[in-house]
C-alpha positions in Angstrom: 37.7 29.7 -30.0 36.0 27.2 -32.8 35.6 29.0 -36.0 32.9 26.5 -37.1 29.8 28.4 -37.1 27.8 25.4 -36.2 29.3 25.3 -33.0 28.8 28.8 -32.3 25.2 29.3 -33.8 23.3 29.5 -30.4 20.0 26.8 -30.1 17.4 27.2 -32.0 14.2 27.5 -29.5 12.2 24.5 -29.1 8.6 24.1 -30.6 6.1 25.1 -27.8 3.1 24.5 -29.4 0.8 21.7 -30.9 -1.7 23.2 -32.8 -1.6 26.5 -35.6 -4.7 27.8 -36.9 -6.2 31.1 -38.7 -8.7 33.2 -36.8 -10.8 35.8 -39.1 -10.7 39.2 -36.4 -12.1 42.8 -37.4 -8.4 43.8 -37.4 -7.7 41.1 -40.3 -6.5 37.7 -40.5 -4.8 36.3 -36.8 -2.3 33.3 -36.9 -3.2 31.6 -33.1 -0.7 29.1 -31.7 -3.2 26.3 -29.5 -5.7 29.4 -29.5 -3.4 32.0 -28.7 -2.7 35.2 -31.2 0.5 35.6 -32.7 2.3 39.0 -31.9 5.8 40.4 -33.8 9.1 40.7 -32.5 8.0 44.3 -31.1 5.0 42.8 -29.6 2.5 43.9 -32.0 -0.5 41.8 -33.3 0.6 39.6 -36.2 -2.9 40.7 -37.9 -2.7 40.7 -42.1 -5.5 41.9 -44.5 -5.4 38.6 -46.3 -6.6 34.9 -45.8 -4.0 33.5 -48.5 -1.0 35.3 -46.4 -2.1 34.0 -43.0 -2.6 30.5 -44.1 1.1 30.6 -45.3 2.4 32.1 -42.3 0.2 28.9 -40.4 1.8 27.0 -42.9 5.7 27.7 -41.7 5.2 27.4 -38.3 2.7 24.1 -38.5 6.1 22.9 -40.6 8.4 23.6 -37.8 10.0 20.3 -35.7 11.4 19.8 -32.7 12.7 23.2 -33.2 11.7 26.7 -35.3 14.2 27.9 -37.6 12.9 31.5 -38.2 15.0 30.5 -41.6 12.5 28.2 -43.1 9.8 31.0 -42.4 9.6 33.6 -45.2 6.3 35.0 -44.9 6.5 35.2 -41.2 9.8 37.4 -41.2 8.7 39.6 -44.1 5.0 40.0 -42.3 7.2 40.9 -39.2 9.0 43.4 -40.9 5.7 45.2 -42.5 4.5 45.5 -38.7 7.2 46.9 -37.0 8.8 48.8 -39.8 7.0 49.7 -42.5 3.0 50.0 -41.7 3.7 53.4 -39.9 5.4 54.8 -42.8 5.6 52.6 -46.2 6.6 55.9 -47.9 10.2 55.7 -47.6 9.9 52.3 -48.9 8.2 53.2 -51.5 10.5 55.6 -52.4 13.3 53.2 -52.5 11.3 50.8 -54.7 11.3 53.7 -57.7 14.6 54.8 -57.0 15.6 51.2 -58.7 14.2 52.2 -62.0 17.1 54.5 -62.1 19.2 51.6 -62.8 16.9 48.7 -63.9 18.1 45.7 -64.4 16.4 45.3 -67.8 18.3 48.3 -69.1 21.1 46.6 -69.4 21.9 44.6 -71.7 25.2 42.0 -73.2 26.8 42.8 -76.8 27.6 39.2 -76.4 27.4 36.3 -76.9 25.1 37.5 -79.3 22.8 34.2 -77.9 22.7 36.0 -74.5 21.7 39.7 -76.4 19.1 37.7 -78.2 17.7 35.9 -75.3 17.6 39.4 -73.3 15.7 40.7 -76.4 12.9 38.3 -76.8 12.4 37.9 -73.0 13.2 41.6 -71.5 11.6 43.5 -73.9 8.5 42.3 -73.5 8.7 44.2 -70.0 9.3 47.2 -71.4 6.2 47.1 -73.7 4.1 46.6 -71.2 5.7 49.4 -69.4 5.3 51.7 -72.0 1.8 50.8 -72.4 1.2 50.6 -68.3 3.1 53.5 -67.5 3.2 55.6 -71.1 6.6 56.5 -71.4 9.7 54.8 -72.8 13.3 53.7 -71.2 16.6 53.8 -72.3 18.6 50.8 -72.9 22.6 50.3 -73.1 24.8 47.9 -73.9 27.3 47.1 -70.9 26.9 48.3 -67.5 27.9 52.1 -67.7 25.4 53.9 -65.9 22.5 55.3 -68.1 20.5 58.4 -67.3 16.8 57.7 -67.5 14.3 60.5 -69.0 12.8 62.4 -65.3 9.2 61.9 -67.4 10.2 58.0 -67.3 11.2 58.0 -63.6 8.3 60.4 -62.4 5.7 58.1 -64.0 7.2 55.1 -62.0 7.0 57.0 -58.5 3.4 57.8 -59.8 2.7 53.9 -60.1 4.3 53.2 -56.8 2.7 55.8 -55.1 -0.5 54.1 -56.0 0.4 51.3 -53.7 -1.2 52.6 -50.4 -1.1 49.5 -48.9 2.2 48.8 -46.5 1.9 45.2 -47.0 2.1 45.4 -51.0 4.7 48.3 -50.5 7.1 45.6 -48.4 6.5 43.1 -51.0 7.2 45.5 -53.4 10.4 45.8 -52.6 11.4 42.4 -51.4 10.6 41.4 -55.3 12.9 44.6 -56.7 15.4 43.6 -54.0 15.4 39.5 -54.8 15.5 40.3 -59.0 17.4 43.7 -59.4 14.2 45.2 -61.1 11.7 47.4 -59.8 9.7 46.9 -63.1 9.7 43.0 -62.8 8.1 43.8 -59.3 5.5 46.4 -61.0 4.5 43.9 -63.5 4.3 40.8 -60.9 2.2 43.0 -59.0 -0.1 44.2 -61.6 0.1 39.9 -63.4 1.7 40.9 -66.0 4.1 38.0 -65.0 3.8 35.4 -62.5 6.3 34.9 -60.1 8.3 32.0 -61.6 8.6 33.9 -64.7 9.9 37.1 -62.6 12.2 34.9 -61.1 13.4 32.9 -64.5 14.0 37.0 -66.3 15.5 38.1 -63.6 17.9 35.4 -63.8 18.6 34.9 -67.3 22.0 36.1 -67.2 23.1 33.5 -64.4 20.8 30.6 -66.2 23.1 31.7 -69.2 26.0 31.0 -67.6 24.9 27.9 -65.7 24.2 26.4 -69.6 27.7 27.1 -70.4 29.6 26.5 -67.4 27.6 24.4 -65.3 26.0 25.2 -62.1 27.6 26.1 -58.4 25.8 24.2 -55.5 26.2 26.3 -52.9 25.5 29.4 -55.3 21.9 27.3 -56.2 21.3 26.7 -52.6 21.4 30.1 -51.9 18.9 30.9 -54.6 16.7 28.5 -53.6 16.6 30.2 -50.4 15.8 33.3 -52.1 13.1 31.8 -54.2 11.2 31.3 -51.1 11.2 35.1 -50.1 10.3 35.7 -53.7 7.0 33.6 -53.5 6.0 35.1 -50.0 6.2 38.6 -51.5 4.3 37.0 -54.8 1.4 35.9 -52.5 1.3 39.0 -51.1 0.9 40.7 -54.4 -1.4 38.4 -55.7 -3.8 38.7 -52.8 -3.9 42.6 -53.3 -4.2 42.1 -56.7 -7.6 39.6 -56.4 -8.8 41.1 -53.3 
């Protein structure tokens, strides 16, 4: 047996359609392929609440060649999984989305190089002010990554904030973003434009741009971020369509 996994990666399906286009329906926005509607994996309508999220779903599969590589399609896979998975019941998800601030990223921080400490400083705490002025209580910080208990008023505000999201498409993207950057207040911020999503992305990778300066950069490591950046920015649209909706 070959261990290339090329050779055993099955087809990918051939393109059966010409034309992609963006249908307006009292259910929400339809992505039709030559006139027909789109339907998930579990056979459910592939109907979103937002113009700006269908046209980028349109968008990957008008892209696709003589084949579709569900890989190159984001916002169709994370739309796919809001339908089947989380609409029903985004609770759970939500849930899991505040559990993060338990162990936020931007909690913790380097005692050095002290040009690492000073770079989290000036560009994570920034974050935290606006939480503390969103969200009206403070975290704590540490230096290291020892686990650090959070105040329960600190964490019970965030679930508060969350809880506010009653909409199972901003829930999933919620927690794509707190997945993708290790920070479920990066995610509260993107969502509420506090940041945009290239400067989510660029905090929630200082550490690894740190090292990248020093040591140089990892192609394959880079390709895979790249790949990530793309599910970041179909969450971001997502959020931003809530946000200016």
């Amino acid at each position: 047996m070959s261990n290339n996994p090329l050779l055993a990666r099955p087809d990918l399906p051939k393109r059966f359609y010409a034309a992609v286009g963006v249908v307006e329906t009292p259910d929400g926005f339809v992505v039709e392929l030559d006139g027909r509607p789109m339907k998930t994996p579990a056979r459910k309508p592939l109907a979103v609440p937002s113009r700006d999220v269908a046209e980028a779903i349109r968008a990957e599969w008008d892209a696709q060649a003589e084949r579709i590589d569900p890989g190159t399609m984001p916002m169709t896979r994370l739309v796919n999984t809001t339908i089947d998975g989380i609409l029903a019941d985004p609770g759970p998800v939500g849930t899991d989305v505040a559990r993060f601030a338990e162990t936020d990223m931007l909690f913790y921080r380097a005692g050095a190089p002290e040009g690492l400490a000073l770079r989290q400083r000036q560009r994570w705490d920034p974050v935290l002010d606006w939480a503390k002025e969103r969200l009206g209580v403070r975290f704590v910080l540490t230096e290291g990554v020892m686990h650090v208990a959070q105040p329960e008023e600190s964490l019970a505000a965030v679930r508060r904030h969350v809880a506010a999201f009653d909409d199972g498409f901003a829930i999933a993207a919620l927690h794509q973003v707190t997945t993708l950057t290790g920070s479920a207040l990066l995610a509260l911020a993107l969502a509420d434009g506090r940041v945009t999503a290239e400067e989510a992305w660029a905090l929630a990778h200082l550490d690894e741009d740190w090292n990248v300066e020093q040591w140089g950069a990892d192609e394959e490591a880079m390709a895979r971020r790249a790949m990530r950046w793309q599910e970041m920015l179909a969450a971001a649209i997502i959020l931003n369509s809530r946000r200016e909706g």
